[in-house]
TORROKE-804265 format. One line per field, with one value per residue: residue in three letters; z, y negated, x negated of N, C-alpha, C, O in turn. Coordinates in Angstrom, 3 decimals. Layout:
resn = ala  ... $
n.up = Z  ... $
n.north = Y  ... $
n.east = X  ... $
ca.up = Z  ... $
ca.north = Y  ... $
ca.east = X  ... $
c.up = Z  ... $
c.north = Y  ... $
c.east = X  ... $
o.up = Z  ... $
o.north = Y  ... $
o.east = X  ... $
END
This chain:
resn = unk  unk  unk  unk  unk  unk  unk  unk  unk  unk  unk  unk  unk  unk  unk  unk  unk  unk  unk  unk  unk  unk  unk  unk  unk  unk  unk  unk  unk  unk  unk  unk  unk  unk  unk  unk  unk  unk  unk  unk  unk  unk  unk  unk  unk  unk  unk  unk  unk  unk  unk  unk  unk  unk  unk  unk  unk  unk  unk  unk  unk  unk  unk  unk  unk  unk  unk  unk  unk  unk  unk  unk  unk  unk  unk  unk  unk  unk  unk  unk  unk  unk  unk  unk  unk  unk  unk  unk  unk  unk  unk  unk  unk  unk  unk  unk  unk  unk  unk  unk  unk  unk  unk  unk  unk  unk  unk  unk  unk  unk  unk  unk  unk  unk  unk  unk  unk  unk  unk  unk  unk  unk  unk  unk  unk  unk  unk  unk  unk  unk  unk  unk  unk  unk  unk  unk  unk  unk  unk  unk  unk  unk  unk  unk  unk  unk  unk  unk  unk  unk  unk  unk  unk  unk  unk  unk  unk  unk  unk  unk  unk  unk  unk  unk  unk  unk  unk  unk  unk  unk  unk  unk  unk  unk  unk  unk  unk  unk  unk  unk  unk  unk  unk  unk  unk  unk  unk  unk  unk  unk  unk  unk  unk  unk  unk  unk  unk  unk $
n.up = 166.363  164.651  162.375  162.201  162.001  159.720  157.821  158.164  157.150  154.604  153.698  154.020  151.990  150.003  149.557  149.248  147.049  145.076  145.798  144.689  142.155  140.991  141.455  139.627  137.115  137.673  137.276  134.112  133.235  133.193  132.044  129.040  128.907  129.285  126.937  124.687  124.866  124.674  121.687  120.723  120.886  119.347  117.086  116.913  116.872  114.671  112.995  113.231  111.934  109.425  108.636  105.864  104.932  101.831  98.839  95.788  93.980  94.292  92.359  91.414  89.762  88.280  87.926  84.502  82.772  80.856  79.205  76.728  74.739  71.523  69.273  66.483  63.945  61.685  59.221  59.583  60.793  63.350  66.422  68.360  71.685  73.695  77.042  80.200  82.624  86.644  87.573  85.609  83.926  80.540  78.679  76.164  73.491  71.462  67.887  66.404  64.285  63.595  63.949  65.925  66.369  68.767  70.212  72.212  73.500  74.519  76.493  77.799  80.407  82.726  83.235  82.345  81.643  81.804  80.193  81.518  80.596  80.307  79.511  79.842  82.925  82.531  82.924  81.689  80.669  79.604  78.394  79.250  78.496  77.433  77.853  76.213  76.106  78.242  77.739  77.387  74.879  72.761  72.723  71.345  71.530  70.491  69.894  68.928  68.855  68.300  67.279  66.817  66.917  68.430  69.195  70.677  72.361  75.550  76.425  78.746  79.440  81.238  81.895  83.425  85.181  85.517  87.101  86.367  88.548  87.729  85.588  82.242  79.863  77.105  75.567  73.429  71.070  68.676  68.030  69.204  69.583  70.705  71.320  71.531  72.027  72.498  74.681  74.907  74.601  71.232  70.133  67.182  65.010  62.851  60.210  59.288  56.139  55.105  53.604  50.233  50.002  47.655 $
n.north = -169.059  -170.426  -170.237  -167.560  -168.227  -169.331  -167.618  -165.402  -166.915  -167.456  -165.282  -164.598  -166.043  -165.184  -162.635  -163.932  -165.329  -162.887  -161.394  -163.103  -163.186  -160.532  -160.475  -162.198  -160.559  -158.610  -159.433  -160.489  -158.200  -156.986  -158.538  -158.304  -155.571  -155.304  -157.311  -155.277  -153.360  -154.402  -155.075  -152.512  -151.800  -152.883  -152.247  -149.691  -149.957  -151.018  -149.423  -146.966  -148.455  -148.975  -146.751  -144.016  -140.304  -139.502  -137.071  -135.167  -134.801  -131.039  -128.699  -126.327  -123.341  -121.027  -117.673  -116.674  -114.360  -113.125  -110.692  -110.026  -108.564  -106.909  -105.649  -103.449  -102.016  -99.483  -100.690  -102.568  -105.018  -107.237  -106.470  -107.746  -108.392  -108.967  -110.491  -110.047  -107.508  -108.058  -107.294  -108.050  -106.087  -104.852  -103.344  -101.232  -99.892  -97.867  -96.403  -94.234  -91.632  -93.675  -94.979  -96.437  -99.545  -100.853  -103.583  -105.181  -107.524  -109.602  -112.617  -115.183  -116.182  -114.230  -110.589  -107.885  -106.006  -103.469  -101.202  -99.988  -97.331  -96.417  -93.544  -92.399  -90.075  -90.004  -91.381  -93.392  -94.484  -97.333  -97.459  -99.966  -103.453  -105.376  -108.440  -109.845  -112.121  -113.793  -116.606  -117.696  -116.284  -113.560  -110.414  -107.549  -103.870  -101.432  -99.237  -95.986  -95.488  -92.760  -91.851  -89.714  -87.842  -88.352  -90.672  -92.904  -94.064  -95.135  -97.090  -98.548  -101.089  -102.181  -104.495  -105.295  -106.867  -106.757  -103.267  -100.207  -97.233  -94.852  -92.169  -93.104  -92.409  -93.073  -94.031  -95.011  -97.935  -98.073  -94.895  -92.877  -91.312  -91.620  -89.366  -90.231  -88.462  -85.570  -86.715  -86.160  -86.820  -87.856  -87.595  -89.160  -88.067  -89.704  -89.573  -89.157  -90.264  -88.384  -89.238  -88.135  -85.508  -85.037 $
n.east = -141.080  -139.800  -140.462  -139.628  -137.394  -136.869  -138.232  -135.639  -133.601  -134.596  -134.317  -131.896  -130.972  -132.079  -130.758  -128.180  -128.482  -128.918  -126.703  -124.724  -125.732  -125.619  -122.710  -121.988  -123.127  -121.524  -118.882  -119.157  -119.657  -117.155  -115.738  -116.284  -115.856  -113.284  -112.727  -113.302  -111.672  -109.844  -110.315  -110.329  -107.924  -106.402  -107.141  -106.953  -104.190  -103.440  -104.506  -102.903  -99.960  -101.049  -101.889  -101.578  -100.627  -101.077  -100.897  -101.205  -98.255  -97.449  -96.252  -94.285  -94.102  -91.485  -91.420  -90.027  -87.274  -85.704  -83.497  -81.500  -79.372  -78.510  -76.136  -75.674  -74.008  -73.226  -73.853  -75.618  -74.387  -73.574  -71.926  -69.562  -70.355  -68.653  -68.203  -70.190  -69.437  -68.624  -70.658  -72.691  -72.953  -72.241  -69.515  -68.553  -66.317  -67.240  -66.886  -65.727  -67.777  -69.467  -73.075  -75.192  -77.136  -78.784  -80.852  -83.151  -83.983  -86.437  -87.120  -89.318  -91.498  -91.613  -92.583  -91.693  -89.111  -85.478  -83.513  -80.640  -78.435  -75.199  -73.152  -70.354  -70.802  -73.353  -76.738  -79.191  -82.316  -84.270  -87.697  -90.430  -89.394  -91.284  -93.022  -95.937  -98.016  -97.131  -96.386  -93.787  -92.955  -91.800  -90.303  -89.003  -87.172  -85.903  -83.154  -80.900  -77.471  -75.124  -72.298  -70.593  -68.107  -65.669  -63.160  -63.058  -66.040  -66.765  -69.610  -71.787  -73.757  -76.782  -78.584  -82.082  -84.407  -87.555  -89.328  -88.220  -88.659  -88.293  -88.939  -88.544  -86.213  -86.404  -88.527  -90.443  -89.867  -87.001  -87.647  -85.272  -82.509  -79.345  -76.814  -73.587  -71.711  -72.067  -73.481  -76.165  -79.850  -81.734  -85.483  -86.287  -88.623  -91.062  -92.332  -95.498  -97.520  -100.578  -103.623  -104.194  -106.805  -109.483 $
ca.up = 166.257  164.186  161.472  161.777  161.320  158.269  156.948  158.007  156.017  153.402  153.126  153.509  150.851  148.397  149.130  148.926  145.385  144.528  145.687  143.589  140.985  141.178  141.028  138.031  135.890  137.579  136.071  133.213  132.101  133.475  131.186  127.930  128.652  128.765  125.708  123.939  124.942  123.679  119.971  120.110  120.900  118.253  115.825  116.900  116.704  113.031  111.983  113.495  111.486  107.801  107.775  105.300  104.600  100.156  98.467  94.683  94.022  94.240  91.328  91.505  88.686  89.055  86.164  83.831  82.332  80.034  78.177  76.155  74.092  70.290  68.871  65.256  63.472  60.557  58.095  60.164  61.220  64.581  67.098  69.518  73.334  74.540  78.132  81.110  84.144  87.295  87.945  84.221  82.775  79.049  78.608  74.676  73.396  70.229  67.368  65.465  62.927  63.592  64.547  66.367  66.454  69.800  70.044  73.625  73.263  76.228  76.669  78.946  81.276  83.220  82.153  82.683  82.210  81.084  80.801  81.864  79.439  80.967  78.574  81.148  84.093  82.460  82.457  80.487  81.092  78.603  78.663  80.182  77.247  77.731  77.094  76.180  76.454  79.013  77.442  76.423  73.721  72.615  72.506  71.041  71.770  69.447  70.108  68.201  69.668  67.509  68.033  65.587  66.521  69.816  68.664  71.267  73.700  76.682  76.812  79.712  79.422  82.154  81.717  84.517  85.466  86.834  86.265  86.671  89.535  87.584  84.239  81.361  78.713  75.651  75.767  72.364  70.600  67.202  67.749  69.706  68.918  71.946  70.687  72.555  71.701  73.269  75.593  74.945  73.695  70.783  69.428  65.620  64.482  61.475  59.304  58.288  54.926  55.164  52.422  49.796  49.917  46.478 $
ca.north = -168.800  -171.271  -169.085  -166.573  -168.325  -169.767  -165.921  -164.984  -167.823  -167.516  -163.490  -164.400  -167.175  -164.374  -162.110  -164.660  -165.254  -161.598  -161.141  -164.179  -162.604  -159.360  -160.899  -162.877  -159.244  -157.352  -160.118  -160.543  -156.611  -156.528  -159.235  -157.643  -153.968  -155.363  -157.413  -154.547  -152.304  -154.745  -154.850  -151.097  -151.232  -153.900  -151.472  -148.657  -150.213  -151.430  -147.971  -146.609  -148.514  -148.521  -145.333  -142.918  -139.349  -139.123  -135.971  -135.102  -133.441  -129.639  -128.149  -124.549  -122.983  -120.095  -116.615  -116.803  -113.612  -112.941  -110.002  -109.768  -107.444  -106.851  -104.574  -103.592  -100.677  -98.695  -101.425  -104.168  -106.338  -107.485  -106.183  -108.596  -107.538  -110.204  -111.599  -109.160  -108.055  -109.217  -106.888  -108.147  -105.168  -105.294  -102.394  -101.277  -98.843  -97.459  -96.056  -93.163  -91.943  -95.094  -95.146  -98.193  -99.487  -101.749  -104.167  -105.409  -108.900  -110.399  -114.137  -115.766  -115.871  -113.176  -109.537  -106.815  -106.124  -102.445  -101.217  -98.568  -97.307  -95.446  -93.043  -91.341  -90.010  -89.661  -92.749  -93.207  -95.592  -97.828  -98.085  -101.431  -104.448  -106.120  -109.743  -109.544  -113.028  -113.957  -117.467  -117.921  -114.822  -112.752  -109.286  -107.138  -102.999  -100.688  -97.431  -95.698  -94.824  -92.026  -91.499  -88.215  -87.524  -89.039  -91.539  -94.034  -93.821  -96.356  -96.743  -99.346  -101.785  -102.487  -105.081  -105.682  -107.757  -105.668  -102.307  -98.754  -96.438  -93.679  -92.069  -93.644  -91.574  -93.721  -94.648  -95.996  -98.351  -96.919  -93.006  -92.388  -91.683  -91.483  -89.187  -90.247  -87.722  -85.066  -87.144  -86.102  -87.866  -87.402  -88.284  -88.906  -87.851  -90.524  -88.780  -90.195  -89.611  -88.865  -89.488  -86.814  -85.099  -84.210 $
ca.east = -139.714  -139.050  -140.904  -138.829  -135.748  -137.316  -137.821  -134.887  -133.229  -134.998  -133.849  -130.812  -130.927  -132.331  -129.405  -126.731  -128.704  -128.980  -125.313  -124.405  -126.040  -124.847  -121.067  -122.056  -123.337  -120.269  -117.431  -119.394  -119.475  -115.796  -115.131  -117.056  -114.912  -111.855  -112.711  -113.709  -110.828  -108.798  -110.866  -110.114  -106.730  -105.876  -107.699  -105.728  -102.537  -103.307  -104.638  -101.218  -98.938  -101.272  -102.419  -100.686  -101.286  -100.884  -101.388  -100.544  -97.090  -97.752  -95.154  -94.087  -93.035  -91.412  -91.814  -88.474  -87.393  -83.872  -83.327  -80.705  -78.907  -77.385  -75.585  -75.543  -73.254  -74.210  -73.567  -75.922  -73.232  -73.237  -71.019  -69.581  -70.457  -67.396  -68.623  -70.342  -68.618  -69.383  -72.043  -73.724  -72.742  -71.558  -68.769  -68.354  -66.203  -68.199  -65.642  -66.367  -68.471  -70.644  -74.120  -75.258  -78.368  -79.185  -81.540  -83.479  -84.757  -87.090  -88.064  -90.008  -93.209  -92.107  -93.880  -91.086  -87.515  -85.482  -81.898  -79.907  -77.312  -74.437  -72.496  -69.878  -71.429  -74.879  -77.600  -80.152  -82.866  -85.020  -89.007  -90.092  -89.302  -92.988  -93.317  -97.350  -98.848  -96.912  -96.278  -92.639  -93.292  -90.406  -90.525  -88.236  -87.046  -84.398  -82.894  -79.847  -76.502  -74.534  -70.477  -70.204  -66.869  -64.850  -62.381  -63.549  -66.905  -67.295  -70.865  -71.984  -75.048  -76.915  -80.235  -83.111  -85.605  -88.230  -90.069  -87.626  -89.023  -88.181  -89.551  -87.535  -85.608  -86.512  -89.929  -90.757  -88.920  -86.724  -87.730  -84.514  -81.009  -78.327  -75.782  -72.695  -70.030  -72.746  -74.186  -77.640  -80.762  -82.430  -86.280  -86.959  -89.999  -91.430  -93.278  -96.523  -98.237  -101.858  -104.297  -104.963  -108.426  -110.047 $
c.up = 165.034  162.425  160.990  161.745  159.920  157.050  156.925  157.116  154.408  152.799  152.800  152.435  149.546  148.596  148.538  146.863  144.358  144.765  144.420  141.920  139.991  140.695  139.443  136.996  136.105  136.501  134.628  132.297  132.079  132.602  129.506  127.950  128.355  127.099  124.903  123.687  124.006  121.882  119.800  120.264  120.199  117.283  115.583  116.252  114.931  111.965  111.895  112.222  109.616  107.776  107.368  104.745  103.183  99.699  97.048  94.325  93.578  93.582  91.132  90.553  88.772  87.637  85.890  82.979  81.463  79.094  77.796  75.072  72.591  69.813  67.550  64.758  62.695  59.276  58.838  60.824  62.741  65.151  68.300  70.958  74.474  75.939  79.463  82.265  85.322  88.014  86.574  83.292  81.202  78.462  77.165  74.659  71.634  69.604  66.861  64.333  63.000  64.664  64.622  66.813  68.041  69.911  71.358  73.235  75.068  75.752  77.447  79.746  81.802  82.286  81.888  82.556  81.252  81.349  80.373  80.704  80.257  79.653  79.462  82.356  83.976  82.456  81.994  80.974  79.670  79.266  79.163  78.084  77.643  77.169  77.001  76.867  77.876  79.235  76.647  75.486  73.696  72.078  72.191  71.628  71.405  69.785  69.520  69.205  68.470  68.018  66.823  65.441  67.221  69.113  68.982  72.258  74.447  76.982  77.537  79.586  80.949  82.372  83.194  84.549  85.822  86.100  87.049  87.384  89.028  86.511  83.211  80.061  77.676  75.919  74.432  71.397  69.114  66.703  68.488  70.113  70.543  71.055  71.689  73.025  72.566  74.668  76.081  74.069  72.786  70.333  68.183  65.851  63.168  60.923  58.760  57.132  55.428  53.616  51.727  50.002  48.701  46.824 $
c.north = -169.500  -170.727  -168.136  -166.879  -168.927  -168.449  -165.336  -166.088  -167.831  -166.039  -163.962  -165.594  -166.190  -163.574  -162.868  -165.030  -163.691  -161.108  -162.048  -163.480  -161.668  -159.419  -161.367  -161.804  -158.208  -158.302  -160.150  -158.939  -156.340  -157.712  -158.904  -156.223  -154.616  -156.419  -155.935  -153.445  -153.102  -155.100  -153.829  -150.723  -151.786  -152.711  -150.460  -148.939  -150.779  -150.305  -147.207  -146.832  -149.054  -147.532  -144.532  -141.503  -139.262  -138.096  -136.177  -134.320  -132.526  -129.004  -126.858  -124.555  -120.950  -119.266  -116.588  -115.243  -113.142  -111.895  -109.957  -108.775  -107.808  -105.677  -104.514  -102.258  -100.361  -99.609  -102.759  -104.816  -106.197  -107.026  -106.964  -107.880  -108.027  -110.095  -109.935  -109.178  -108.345  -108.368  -107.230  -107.486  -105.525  -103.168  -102.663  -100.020  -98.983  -96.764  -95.108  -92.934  -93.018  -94.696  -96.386  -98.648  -101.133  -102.247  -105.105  -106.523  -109.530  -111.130  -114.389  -115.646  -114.712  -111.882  -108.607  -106.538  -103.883  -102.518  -99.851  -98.530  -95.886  -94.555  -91.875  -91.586  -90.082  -91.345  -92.268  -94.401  -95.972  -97.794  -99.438  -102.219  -105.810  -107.413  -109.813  -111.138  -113.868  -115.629  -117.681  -117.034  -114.555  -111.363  -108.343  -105.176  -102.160  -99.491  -97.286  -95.129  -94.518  -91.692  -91.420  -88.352  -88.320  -90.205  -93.110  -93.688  -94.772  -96.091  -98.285  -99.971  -102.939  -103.073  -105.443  -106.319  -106.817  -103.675  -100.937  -97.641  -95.179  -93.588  -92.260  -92.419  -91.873  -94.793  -95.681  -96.265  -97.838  -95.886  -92.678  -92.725  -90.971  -91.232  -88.716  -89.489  -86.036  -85.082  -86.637  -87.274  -87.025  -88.086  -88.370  -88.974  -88.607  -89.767  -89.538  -89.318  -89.629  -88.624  -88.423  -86.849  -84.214  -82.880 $
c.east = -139.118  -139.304  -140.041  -137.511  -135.810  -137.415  -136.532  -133.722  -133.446  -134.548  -132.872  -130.573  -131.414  -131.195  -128.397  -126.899  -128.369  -127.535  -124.593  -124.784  -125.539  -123.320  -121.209  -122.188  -121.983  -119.153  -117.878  -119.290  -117.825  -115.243  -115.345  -115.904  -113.643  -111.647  -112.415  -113.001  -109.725  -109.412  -109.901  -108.589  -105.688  -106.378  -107.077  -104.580  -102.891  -103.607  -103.023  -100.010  -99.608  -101.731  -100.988  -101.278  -100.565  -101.140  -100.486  -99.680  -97.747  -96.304  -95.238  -93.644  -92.542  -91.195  -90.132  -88.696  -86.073  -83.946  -81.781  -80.475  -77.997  -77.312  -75.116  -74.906  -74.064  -74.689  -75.012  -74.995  -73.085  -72.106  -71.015  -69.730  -69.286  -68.606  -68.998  -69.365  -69.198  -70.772  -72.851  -73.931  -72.110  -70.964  -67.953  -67.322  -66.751  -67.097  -66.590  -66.519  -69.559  -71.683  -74.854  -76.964  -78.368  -80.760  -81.689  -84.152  -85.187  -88.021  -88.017  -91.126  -93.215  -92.561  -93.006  -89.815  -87.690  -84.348  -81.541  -78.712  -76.411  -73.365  -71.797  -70.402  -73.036  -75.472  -78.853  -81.203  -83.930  -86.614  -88.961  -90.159  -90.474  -92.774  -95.235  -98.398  -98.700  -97.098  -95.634  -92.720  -92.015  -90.939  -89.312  -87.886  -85.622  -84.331  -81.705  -79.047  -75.783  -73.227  -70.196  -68.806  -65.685  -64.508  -63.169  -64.656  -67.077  -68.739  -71.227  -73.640  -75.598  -78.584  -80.508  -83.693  -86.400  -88.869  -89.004  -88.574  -88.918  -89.113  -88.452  -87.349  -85.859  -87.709  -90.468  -90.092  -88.569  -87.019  -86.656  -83.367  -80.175  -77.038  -74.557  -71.721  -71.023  -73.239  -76.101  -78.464  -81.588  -83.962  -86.168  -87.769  -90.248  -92.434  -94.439  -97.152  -99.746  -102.379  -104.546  -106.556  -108.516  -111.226 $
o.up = 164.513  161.509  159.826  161.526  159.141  155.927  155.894  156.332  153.432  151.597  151.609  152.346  148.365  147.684  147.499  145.920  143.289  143.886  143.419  140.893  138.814  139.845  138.424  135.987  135.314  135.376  133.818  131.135  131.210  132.540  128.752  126.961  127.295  126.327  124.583  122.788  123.061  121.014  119.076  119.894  120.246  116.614  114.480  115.305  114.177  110.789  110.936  111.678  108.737  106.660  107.963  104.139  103.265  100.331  96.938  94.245  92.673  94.320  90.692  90.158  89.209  86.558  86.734  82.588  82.304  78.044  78.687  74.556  72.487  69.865  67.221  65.294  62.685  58.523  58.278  61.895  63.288  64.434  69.117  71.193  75.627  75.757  79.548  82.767  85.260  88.779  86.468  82.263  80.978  78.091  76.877  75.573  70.865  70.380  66.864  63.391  62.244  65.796  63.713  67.513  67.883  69.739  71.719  72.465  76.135  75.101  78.197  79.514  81.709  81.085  80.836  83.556  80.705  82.175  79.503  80.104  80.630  78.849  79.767  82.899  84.916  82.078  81.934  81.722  78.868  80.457  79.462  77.031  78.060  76.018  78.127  77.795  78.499  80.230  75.482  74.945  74.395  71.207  73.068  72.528  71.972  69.966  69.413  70.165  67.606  69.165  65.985  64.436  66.535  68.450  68.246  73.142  73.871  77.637  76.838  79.656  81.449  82.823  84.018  83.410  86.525  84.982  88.265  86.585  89.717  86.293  83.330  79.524  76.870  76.334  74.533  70.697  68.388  65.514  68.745  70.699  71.205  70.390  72.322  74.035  73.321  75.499  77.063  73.297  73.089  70.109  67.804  66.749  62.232  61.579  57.905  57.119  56.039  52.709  52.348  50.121  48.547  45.901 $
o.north = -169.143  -170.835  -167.881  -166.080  -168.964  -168.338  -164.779  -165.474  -168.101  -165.781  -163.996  -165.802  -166.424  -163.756  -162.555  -165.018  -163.559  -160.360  -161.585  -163.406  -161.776  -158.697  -160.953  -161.934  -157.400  -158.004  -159.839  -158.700  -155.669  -157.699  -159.320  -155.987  -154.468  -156.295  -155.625  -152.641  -152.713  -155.358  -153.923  -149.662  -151.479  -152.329  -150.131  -148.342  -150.670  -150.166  -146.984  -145.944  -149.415  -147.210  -144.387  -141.535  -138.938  -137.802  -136.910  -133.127  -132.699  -128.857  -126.312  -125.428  -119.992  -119.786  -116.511  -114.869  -112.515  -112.194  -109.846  -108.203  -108.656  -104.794  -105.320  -101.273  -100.649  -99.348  -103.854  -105.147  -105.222  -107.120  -107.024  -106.815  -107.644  -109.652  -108.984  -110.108  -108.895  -108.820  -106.516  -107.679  -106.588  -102.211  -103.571  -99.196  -99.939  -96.391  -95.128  -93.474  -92.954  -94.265  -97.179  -97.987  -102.241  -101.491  -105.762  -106.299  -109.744  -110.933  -114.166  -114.604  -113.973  -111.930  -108.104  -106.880  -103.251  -103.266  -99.037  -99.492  -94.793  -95.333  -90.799  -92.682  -90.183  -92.310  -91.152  -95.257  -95.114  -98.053  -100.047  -101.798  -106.945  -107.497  -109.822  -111.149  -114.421  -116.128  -117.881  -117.524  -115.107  -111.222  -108.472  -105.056  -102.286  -98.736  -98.361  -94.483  -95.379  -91.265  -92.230  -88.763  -88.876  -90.790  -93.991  -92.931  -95.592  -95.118  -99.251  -99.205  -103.942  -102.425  -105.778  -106.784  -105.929  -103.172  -100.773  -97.117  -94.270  -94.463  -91.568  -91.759  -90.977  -95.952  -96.862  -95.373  -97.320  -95.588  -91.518  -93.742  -90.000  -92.035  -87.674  -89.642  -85.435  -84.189  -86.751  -88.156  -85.937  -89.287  -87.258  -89.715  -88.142  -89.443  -90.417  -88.094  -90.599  -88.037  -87.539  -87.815  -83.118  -82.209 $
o.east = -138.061  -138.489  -139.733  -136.600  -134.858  -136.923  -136.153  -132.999  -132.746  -134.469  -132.560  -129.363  -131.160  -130.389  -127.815  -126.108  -127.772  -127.105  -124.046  -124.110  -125.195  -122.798  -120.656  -121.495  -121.498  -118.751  -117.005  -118.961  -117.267  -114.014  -114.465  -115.209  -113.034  -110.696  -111.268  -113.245  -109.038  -108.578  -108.910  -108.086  -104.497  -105.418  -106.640  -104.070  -101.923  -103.273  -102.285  -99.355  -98.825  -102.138  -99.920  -102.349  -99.380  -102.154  -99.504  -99.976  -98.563  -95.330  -96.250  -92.871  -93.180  -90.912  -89.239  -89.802  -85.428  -84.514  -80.939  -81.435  -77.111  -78.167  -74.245  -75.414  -75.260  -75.628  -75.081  -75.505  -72.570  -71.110  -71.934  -69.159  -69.088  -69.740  -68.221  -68.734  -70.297  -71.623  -73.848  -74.579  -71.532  -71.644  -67.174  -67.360  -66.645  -66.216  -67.821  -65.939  -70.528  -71.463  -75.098  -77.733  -77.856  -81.716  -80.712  -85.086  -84.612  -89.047  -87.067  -91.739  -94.195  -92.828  -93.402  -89.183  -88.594  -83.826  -81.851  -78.231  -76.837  -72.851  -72.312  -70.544  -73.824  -74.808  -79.370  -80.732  -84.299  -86.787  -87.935  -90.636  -90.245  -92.347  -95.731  -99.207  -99.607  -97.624  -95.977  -91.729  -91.165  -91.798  -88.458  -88.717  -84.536  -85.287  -81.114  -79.467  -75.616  -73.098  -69.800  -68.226  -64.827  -65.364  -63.615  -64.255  -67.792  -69.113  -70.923  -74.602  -75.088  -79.528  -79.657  -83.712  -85.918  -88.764  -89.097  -89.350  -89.381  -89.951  -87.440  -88.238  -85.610  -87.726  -90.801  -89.611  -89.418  -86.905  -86.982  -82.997  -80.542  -76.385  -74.383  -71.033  -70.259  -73.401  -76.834  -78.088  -82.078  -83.815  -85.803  -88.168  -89.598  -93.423  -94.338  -97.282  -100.196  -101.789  -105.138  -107.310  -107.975  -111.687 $
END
């Protein structure tokens, strides 16, 4: 008997060890996690308040396009256009006898502009005034306006940005005369020389 209270002693003397034990690896891992949560939650909180997201300004530029307009009589001499109205129009009256030579100027990146020319009820539309390189360039575009007889003609200028949906009346620049007192258009034909043949 006395045996078996000696075994059974002795079991329970290895549990109470192996429990003992047991406690000692549980506090010890439960002391290691919560370390370790708190590393990661110090690390957090310091990523939190230095991290920054940087990137390098991204600069738009956006296509520029201005045509403008001059107006020259028979003599050359500029004709003032005074100030557009508030649709941008530029409203002339043309005197007679004088044939006027207009002149389409376009600067800037963008590619495209054209302008309508009102004489009465009729309009008229310009080819497009191309800027080519499409790097600040200037491009130029001339057509003639004729006022034969009519004292005074109101003829209305009306520049675009942009490409005309329709088919344009005055396709290439200085073959075509706008004779106002008619209200039709005309082409010149330039005459070229060709080479004799012996």
């Amino acid at each position: 008997m006395k045996r078996l209270k000696d075994e059974q002693l002795n079991e329970q003397e290895k549990n109470d060890k192996l429990t003992e034990k047991a406690f000692t690896n549980s506090i010890f891992v439960s002391i290691l996690s919560i370390l370790l949560c708190m590393v990661c939650l110090s690390a957090v909180t310091w990523a939190w308040f230095n991290g920054s997201v940087s990137s390098a300004p991204n600069t738009i530029e956006t296509q520029s396009y201005v045509l403008t307009m001059q107006l020259r009589d028979s003599n050359l001499i500029s004709v003032d256009l005074g100030t557009p109205n508030a649709k941008g129009q530029y409203n002339l009256a043309l005197k007679s006898g004088e044939q006027y030579t207009v002149i389409l100027t376009a600067e800037g990146t963008g590619k495209n502009g054209y302008c309508k020319i009102t004489v009465g009820e009729k309009s008229y539309y310009t080819n497009l005034v191309t800027i080519q390189n499409g790097v600040d360039t200037v491009s130029t575009f001339q057509f003639k306006l004729d006022n034969t007889s009519e004292p005074t003609v109101n003829v209305s200028f009306d520049l675009h940005w942009g490409t005309y949906s329709g088919i344009p009346h005055i396709e290439a620049p200085g073959e075509y005369v706008i004779d106002v007192t008619q209200n039709e258009i005309s082409r010149v034909v330039v005459a070229t020389s060709e080479p004799e043949t012996e």
